[in-house]
DSSP file (Angstrom, degrees, kcal/mol; ACC not computed):
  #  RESIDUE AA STRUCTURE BP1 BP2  ACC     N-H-->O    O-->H-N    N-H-->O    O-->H-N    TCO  KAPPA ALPHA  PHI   PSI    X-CA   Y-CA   Z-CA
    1    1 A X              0   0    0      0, 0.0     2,-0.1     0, 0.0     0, 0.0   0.000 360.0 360.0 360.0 116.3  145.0   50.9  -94.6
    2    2 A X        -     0   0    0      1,-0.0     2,-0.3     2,-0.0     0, 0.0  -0.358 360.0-143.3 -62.2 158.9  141.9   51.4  -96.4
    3    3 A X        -     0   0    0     -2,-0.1     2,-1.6     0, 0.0    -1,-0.0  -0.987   6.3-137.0-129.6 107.2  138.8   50.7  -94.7
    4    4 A X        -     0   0    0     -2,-0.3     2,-0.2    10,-0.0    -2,-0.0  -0.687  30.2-167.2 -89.5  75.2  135.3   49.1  -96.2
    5    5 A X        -     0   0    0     -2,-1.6     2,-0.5     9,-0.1     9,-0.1  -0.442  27.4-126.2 -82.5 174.6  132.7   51.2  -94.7
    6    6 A X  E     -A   13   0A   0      7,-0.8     7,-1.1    -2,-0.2     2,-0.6  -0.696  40.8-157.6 -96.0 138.5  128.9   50.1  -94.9
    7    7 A X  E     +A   12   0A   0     -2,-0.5     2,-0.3     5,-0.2     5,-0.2  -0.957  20.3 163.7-117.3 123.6  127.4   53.8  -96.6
    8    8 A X        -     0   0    0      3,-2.4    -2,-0.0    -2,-0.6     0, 0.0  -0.763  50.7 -83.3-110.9-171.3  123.8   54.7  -96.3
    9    9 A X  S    S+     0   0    0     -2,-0.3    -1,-0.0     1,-0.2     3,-0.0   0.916 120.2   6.6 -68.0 -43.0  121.8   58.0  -96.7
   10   10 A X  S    S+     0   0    0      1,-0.0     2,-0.3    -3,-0.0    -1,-0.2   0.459 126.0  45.5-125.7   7.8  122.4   59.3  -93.5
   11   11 A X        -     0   0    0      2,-0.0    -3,-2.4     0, 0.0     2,-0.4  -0.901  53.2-151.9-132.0 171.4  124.8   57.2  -91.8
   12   12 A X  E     +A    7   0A   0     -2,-0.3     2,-0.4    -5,-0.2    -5,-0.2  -0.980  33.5 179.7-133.7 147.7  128.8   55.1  -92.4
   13   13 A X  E     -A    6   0A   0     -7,-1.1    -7,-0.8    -2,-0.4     2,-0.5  -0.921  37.2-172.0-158.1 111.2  128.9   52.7  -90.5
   14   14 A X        +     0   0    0     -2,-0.4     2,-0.3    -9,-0.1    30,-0.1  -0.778  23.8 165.4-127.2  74.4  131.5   49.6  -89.7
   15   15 A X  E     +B   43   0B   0     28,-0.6    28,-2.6    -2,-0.5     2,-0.3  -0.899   5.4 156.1-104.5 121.8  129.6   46.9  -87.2
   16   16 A X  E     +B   42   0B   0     -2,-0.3    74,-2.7    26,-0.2     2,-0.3  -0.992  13.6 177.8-145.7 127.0  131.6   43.6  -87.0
   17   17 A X  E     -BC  41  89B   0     24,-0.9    24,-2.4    -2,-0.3     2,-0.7  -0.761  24.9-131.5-119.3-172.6  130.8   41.5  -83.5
   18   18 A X  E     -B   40   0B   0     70,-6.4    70,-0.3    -2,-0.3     2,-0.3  -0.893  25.9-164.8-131.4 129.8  132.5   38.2  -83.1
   19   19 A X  E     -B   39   0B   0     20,-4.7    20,-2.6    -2,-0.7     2,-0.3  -0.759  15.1-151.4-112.1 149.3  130.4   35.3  -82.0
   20   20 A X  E     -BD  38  86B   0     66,-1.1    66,-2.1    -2,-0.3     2,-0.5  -0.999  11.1-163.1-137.3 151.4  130.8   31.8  -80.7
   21   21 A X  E     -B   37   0B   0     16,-1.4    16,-1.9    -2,-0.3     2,-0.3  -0.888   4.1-158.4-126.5 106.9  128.5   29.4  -81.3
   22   22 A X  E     -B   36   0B   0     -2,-0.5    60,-4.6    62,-0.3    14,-0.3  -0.535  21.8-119.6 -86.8 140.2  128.1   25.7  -79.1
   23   23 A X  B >   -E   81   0C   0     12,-0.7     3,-2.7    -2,-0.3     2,-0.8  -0.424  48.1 -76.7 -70.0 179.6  126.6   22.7  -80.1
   24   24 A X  T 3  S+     0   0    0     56,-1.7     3,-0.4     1,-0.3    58,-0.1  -0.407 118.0   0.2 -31.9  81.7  123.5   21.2  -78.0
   25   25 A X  T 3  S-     0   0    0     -2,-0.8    -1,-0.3     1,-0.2     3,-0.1   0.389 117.2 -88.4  97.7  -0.1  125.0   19.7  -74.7
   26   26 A X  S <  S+     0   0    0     -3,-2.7     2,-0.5     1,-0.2    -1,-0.2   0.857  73.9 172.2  67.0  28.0  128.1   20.6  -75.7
   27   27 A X        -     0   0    0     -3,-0.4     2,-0.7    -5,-0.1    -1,-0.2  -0.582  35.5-100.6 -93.6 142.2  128.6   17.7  -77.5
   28   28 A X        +     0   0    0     -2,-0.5     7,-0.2     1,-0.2     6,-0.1  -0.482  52.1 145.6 -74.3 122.8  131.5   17.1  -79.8
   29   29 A X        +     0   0    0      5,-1.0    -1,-0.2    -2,-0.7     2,-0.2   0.458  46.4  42.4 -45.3 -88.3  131.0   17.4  -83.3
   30   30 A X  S    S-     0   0    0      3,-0.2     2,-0.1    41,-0.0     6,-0.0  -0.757  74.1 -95.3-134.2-173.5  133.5   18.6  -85.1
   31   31 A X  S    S+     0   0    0     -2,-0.2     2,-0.6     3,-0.1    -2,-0.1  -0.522  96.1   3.6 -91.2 158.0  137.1   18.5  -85.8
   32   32 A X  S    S+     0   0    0     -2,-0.1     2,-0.8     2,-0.0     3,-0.1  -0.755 139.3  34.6  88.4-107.4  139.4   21.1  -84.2
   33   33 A X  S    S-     0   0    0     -2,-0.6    -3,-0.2     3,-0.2    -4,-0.1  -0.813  89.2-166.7 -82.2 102.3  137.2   23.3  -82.0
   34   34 A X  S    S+     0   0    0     -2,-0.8    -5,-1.0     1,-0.2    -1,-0.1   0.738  79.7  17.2 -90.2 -24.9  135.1   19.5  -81.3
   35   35 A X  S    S+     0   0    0      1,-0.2   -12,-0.7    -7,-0.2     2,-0.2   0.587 123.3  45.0-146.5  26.2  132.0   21.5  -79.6
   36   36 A X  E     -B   22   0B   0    -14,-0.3    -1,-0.2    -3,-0.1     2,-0.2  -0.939  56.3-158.6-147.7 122.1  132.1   25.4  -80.4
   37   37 A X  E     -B   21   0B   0    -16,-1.9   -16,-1.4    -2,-0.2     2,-0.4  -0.751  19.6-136.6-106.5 166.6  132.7   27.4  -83.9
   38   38 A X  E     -B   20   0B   0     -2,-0.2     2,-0.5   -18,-0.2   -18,-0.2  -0.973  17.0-166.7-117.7 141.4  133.8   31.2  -83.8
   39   39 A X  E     -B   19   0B   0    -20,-2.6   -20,-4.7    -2,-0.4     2,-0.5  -0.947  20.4-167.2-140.9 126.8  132.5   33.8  -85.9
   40   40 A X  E     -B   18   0B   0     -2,-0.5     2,-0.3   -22,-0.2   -22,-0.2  -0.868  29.6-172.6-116.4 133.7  133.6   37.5  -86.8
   41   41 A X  E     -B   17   0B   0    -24,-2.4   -24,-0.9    -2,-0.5     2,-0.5  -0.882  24.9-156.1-109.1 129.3  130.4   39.0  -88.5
   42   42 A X  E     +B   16   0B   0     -2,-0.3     2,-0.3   -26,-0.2   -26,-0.2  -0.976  30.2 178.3-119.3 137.6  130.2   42.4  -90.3
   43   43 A X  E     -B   15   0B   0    -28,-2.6   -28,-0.6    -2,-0.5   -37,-0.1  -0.918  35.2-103.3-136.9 160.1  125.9   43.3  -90.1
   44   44 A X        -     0   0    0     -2,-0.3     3,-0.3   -30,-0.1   -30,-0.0  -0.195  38.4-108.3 -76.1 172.7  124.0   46.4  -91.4
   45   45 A X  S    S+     0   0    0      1,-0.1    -1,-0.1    -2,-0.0   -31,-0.0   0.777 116.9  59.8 -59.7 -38.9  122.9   49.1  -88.3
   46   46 A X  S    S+     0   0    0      1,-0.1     2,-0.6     2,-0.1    -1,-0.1   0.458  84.3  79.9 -74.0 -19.1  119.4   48.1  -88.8
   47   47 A X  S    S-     0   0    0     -3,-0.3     5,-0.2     4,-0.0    -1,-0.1  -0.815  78.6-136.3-111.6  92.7  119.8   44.5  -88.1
   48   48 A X     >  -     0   0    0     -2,-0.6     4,-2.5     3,-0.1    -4,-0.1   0.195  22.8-114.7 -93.5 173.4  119.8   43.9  -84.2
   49   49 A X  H  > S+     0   0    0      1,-0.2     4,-4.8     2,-0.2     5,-0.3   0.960 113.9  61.0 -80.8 -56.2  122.7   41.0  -82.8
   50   50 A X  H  > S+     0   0    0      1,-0.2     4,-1.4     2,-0.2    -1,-0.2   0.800 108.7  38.2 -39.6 -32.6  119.5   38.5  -81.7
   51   51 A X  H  > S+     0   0    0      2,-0.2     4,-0.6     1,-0.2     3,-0.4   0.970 113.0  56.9 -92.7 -49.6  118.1   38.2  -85.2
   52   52 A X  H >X S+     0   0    0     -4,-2.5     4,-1.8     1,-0.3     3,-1.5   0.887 110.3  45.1 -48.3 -52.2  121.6   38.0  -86.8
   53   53 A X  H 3X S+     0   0    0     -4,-4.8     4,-3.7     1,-0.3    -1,-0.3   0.899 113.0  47.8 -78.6 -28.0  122.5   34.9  -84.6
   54   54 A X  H 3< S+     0   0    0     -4,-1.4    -1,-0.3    -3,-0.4    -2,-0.2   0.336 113.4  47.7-108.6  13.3  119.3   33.1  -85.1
   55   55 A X  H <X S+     0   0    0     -3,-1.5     4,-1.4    -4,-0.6    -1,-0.3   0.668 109.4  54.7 -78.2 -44.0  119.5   33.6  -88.7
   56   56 A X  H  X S+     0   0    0     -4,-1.8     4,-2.4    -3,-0.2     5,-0.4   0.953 112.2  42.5 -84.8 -61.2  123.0   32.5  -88.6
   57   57 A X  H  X>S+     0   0    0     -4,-3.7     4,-2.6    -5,-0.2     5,-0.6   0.942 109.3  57.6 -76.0 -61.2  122.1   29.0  -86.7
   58   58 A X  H  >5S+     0   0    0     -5,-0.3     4,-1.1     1,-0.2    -1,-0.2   0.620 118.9  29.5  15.6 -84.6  119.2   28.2  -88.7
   59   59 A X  H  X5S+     0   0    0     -4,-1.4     4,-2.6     1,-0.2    -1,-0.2   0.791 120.1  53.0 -70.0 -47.1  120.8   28.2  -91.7
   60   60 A X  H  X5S+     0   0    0     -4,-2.4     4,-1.4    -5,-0.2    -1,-0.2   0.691 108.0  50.6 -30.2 -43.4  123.8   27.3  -90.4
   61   61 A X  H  X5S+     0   0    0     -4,-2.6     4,-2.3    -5,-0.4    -1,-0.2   0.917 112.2  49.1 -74.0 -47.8  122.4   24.4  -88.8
   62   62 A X  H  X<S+     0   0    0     -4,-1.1     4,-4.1    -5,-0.6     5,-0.2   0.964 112.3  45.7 -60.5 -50.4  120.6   23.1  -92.2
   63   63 A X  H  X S+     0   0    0     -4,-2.6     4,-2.3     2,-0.2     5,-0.3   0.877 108.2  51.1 -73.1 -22.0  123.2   23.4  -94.2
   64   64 A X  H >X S+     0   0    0     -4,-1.4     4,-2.2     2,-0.2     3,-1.5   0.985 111.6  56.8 -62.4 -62.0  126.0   21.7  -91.9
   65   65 A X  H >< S+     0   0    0     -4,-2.3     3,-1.7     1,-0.3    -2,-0.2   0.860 108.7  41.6 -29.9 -75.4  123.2   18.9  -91.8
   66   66 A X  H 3< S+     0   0    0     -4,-4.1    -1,-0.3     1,-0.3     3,-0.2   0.853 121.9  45.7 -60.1 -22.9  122.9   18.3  -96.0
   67   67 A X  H << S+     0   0    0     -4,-2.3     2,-0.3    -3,-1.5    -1,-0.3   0.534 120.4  31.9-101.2  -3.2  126.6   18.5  -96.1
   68   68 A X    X<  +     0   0    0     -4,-2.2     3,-1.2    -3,-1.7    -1,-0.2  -0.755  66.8 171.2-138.1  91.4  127.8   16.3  -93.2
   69   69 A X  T 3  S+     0   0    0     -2,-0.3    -1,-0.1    -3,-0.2    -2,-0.1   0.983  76.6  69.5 -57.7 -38.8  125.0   13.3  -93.0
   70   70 A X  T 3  S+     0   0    0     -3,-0.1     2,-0.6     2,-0.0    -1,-0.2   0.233  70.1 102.4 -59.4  -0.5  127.0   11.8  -90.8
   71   71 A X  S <  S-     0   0    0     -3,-1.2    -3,-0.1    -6,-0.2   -42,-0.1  -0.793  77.9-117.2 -92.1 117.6  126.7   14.5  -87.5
   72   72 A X        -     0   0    0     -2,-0.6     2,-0.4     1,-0.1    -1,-0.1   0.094  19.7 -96.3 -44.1 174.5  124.5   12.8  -85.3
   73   73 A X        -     0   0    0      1,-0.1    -1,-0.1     3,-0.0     7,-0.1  -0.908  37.1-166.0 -92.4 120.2  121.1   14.0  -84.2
   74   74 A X        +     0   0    0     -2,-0.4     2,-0.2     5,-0.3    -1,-0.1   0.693  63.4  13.9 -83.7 -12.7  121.5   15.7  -80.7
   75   75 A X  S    S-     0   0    0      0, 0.0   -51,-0.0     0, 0.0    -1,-0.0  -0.831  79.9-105.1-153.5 173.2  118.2   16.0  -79.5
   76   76 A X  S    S+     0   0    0      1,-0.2    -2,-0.0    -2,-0.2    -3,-0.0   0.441 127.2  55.2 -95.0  -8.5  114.8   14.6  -80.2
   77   77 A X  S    S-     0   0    0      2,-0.1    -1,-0.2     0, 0.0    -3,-0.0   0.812 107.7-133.5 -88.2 -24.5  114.1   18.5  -81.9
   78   78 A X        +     0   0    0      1,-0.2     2,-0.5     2,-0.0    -2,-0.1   0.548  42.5 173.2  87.0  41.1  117.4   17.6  -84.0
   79   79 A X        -     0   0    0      1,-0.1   -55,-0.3    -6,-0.0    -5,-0.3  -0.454  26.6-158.5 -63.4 122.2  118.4   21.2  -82.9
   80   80 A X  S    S+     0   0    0     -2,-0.5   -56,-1.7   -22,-0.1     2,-0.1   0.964  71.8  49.3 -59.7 -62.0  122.3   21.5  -84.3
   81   81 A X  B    S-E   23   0C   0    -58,-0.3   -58,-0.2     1,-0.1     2,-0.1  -0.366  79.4-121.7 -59.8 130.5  122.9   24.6  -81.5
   82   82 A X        -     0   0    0    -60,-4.6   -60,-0.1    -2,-0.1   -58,-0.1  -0.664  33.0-116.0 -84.5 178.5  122.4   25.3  -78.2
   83   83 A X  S    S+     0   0    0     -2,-0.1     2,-0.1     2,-0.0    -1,-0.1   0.458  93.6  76.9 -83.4   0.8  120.2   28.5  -77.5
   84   84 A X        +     0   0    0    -62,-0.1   -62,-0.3     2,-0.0     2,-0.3  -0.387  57.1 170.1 -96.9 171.3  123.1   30.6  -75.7
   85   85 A X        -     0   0    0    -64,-0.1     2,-0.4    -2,-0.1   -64,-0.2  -0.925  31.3-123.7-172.7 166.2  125.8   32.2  -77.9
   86   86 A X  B     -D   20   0B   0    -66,-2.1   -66,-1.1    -2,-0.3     2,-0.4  -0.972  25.1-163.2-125.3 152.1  128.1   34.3  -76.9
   87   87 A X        +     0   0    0     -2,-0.4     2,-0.3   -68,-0.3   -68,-0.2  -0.968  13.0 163.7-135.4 128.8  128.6   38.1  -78.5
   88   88 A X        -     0   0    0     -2,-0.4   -70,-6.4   -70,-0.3     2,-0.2  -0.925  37.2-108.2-155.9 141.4  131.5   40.8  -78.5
   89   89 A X  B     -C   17   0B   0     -2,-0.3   -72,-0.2   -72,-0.3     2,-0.1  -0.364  22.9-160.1 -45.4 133.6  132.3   43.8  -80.6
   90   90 A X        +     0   0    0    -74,-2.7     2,-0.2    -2,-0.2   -73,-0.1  -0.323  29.3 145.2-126.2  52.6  134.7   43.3  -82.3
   91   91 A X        -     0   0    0      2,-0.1   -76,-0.1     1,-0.1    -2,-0.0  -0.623  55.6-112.8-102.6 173.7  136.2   46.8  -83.5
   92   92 A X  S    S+     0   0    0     -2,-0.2     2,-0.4     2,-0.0    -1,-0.1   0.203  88.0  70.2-104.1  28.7  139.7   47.5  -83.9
   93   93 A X  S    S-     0   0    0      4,-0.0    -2,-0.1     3,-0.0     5,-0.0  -0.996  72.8-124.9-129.2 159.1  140.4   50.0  -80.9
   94   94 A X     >  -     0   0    0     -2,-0.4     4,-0.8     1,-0.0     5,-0.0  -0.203  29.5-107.8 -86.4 159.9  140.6   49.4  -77.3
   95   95 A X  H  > S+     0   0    0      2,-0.2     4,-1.2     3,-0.2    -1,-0.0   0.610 119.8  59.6 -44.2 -34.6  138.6   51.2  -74.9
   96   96 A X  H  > S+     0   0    0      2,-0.2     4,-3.6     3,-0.2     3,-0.3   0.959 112.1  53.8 -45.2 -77.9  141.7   53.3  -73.4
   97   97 A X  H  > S+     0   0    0      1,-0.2     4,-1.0     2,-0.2    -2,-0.2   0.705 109.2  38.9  34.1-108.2  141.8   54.4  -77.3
   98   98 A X  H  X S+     0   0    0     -4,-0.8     4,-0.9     1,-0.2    -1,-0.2   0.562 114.3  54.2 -70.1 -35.8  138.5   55.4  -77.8
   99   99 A X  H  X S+     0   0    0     -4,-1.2     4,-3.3    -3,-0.3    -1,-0.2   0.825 108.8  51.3 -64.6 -46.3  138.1   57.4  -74.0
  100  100 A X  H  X S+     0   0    0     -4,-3.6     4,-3.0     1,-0.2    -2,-0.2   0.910 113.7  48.6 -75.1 -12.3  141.3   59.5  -74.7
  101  101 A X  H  < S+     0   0    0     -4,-1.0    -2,-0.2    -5,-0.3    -1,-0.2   0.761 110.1  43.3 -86.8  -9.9  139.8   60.4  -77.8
  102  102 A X  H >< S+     0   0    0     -4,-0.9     3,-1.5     2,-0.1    -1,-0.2   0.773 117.5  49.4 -71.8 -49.3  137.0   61.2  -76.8
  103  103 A X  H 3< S+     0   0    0     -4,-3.3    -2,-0.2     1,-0.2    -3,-0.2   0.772 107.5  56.3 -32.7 -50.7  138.7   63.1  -73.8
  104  104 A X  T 3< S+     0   0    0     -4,-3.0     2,-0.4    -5,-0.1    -1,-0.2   0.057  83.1 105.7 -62.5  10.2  141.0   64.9  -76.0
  105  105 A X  S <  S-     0   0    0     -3,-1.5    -3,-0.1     1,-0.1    -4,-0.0  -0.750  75.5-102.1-104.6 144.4  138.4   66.4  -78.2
  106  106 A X        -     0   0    0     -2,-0.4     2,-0.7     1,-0.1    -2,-0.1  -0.298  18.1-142.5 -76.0 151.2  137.5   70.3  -77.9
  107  107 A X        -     0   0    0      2,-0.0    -1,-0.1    -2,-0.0     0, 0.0  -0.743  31.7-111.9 -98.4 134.0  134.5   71.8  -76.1
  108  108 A X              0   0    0     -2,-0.7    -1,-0.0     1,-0.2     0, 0.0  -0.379 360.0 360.0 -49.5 143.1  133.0   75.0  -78.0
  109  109 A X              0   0    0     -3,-0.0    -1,-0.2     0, 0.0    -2,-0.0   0.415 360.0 360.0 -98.9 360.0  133.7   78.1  -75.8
């Protein structure tokens, strides 16, 4: 299985966290997951988890709003989101993993 690393000049680089996002009070919303969405994200090194999410509801927010008129207003700011989110790495080895492999690697004599 090939792999789509991110390349730059001095670093390669594969950052994917997975986010979940509530609405404002936790009110329901939408269909399915009625008052939370989930989101697995791949972001450059450069570009810290805080800025990502609060680009991601912004926009997020604006566009659900022109495409669904019909989603109430939740608050008197008409904020789509609440301000919490939740964040996890999202890579594809376990910690157990990544500690024997780190364990199993040689020290120079």
């Amino acid at each position: 299985m090939q792999r789509n690393y991110r390349r730059g000049r001095y670093s390669v680089t594969r950052l994917v966290v997975h986010l979940v996002f509530t609405t404002k009070y936790q009110r329901k919303v939408f269909d399915g997951e009625e008052d939370h969405v989930h989101l697995l994200v791949e972001y450059p090194p450069k570009l810290s988890i805080s800025v990502l999410v609060n680009n991601l509801k912004s926009t997020s927010s604006r566009r659900v709003r022109f495409l669904n008129t019909h989603i109430p207003r939740l608050s008197k700011s008409a904020a789509l989101w609440s301000r919490s989110y939740f964040a996890c790495s999202a890579g594809g080895a376990t910690l157990e993993t990544l500690k024997a492999y780190v364990n199993g690697q040689k020290t120079p004599d």
